[in-house]
ZADRENKE-578984 format. One record per residue (C-alpha): residue number from 1; residue in one letter; x, z negated, y. Coordinates in nm, 3 decimals, padded with zeros to 5 digits. Each point is the difference from the previous one (the first is absolute). Example, Ala and Ser with C-alpha at 12.3 -4.5 7.8 and 13.67 -1.06 7.14 Angstrom:
# ZADRENKE-578984
atom i->1; aa->A; u->01.230; w->-00.780; v->-00.450
atom i->2; aa->S; u->00.137; w->00.066; v->00.344
***
This chain:
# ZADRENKE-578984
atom i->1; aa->X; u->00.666; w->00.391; v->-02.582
atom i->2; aa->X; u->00.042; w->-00.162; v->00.362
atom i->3; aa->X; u->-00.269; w->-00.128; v->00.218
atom i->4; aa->X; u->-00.300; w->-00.163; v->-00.064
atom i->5; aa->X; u->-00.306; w->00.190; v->-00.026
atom i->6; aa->X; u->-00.349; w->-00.108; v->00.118
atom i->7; aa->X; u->-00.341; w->00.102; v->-00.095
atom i->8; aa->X; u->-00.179; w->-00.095; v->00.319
atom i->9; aa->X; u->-00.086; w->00.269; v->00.220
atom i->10; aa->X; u->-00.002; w->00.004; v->00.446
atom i->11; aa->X; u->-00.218; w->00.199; v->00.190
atom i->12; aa->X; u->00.209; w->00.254; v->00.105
atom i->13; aa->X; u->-00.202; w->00.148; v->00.375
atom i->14; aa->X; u->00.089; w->00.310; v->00.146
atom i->15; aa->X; u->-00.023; w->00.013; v->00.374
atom i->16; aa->X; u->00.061; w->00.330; v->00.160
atom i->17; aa->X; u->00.369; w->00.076; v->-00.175
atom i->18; aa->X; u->00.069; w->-00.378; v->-00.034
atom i->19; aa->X; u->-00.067; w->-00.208; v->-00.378
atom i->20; aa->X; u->-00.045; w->-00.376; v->00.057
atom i->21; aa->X; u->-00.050; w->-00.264; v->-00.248
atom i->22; aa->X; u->-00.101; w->-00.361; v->00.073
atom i->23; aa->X; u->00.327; w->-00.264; v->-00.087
atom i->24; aa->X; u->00.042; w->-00.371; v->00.057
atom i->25; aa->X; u->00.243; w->-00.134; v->00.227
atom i->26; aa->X; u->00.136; w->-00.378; v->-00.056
atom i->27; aa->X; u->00.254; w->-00.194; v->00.204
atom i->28; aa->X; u->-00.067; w->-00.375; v->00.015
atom i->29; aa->X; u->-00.330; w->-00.128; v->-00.002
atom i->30; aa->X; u->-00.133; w->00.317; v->00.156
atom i->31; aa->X; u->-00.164; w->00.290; v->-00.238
atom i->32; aa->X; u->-00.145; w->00.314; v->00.119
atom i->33; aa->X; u->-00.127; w->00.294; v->-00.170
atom i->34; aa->X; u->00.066; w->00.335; v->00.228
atom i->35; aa->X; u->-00.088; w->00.400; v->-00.060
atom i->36; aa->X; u->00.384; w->00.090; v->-00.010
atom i->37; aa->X; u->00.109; w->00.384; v->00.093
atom i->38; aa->X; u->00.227; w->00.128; v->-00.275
atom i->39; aa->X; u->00.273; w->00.183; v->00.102
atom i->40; aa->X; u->00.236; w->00.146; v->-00.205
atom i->41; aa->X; u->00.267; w->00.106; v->00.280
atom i->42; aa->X; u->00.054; w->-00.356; v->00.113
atom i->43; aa->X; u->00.249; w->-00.155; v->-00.154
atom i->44; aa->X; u->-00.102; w->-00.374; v->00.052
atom i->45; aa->X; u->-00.349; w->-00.151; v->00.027
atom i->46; aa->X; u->-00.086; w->00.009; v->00.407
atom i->47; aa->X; u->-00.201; w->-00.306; v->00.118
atom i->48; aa->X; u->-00.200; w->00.017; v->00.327
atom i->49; aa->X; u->00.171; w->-00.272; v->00.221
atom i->50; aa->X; u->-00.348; w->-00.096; v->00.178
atom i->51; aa->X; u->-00.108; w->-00.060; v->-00.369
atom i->52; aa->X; u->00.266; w->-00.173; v->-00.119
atom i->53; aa->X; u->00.030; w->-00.271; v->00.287
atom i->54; aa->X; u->-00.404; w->-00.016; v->00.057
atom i->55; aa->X; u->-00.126; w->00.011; v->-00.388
atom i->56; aa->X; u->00.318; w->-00.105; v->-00.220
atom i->57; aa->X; u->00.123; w->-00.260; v->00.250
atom i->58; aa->X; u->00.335; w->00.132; v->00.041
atom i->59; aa->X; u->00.198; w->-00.125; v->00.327
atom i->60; aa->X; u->00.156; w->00.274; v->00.161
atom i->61; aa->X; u->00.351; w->-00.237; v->00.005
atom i->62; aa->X; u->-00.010; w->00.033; v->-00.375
atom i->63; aa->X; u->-00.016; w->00.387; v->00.012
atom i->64; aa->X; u->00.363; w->00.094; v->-00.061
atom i->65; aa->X; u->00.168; w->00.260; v->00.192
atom i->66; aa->X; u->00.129; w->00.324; v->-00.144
atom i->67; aa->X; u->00.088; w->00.331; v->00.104
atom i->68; aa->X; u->-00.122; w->00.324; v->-00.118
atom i->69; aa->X; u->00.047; w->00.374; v->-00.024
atom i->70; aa->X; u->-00.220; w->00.239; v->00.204
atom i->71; aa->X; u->-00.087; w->00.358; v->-00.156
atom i->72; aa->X; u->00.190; w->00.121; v->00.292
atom i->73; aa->X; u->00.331; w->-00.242; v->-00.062
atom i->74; aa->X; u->-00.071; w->-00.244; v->00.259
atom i->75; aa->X; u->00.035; w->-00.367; v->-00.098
atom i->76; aa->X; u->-00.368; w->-00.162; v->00.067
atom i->77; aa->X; u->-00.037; w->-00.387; v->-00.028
atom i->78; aa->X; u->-00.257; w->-00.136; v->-00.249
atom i->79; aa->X; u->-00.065; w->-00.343; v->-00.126
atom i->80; aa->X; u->-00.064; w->-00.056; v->-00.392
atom i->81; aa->X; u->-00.140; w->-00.302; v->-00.193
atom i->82; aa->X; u->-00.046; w->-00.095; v->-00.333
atom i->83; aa->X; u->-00.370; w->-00.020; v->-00.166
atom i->84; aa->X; u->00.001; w->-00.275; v->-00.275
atom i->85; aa->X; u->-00.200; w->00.190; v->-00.167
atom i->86; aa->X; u->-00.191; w->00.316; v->-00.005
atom i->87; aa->X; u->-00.291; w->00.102; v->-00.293
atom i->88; aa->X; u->-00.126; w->00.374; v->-00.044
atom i->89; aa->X; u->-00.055; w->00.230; v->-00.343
atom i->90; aa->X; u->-00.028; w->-00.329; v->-00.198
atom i->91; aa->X; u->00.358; w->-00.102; v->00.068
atom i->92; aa->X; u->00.177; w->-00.272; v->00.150
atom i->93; aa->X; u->00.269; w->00.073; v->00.217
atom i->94; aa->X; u->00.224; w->-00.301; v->00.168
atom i->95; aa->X; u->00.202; w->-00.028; v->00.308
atom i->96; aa->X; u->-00.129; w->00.336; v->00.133
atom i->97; aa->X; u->00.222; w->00.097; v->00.313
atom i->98; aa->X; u->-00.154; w->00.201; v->00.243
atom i->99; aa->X; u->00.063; w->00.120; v->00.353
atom i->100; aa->X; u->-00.188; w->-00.128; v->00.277
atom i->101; aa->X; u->-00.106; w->00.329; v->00.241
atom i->102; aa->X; u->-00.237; w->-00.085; v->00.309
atom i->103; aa->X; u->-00.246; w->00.285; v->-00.186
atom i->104; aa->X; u->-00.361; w->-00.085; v->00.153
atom i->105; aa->X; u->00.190; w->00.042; v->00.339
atom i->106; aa->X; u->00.150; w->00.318; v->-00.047
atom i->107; aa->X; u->-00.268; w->00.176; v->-00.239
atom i->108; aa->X; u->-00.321; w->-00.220; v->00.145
atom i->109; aa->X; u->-00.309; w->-00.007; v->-00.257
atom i->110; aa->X; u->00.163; w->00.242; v->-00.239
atom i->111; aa->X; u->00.275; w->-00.246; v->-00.070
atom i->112; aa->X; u->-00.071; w->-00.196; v->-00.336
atom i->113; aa->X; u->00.132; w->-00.346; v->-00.014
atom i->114; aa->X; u->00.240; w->00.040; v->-00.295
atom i->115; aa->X; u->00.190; w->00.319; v->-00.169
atom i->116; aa->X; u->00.100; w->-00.001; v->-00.355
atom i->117; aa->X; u->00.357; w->00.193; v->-00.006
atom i->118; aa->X; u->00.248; w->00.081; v->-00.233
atom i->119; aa->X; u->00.125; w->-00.320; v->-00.091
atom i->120; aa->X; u->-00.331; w->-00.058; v->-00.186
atom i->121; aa->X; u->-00.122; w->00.311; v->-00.109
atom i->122; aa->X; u->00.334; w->00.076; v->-00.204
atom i->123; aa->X; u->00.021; w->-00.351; v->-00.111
atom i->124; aa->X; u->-00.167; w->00.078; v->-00.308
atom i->125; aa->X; u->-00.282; w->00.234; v->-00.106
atom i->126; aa->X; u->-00.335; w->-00.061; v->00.126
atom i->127; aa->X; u->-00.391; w->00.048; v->-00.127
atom i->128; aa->X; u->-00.256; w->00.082; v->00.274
***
């Protein structure tokens, strides 16, 4: 039957032609609770780099270098890192990788601080 199921609903906002919900972020001793965009184009969750150095506690030598693929072809370099753990919909997910995008800078105060992609939305099925 695949997947656990959970009972607990999450606000789900609507914000223009955005849906947020809150989720928990956890990596070491540091826990924060965010309004995450949810995007279902993106194939990996997308952490805001000011975010993840200023609030998780990340330092930027531990973001690990990767390269990506640009709508257009080009190859864009990204960082990614690895949440230890991220909660939303009731479930538990561990060892969460996401990429780290510089979003606050590009998209100022429209930027949220964390996107839920693919990776997590087709994980398993969720209750809003």
């Amino acid at each position: 039957m695949g997947g656990r199921w959970s009972r607990s609903r999450l606000p789900l906002y609507a914000d223009q032609s955005y849906l947020y919900t809150p989720v928990r972020l956890s990596h070491g001793d540091r826990e924060r609770t965010v309004r995450a965009l949810i995007d279902t184009g993106c194939s990996f969750c997308v952490i805001d780099s000011t975010f993840a150095i200023d609030s998780c506690g990340w330092d930027r030598a531990a973001l690990a270098p990767l390269h990506t693929r640009a709508a257009s072809g080009a190859r864009v370099p990204v960082h990614s890192v690895e949440l230890e753990r991220v909660d939303f919909c009731g479930t538990t997910f561990i060892a969460v990788k996401c990429l780290v995008v510089d979003l606050k800078g590009k998209f100022l105060h429209y930027a949220p601080n964390f996107i839920i992609g693919e990776n997590l939305l087709s994980a398993q099925p969720l209750c809003f």
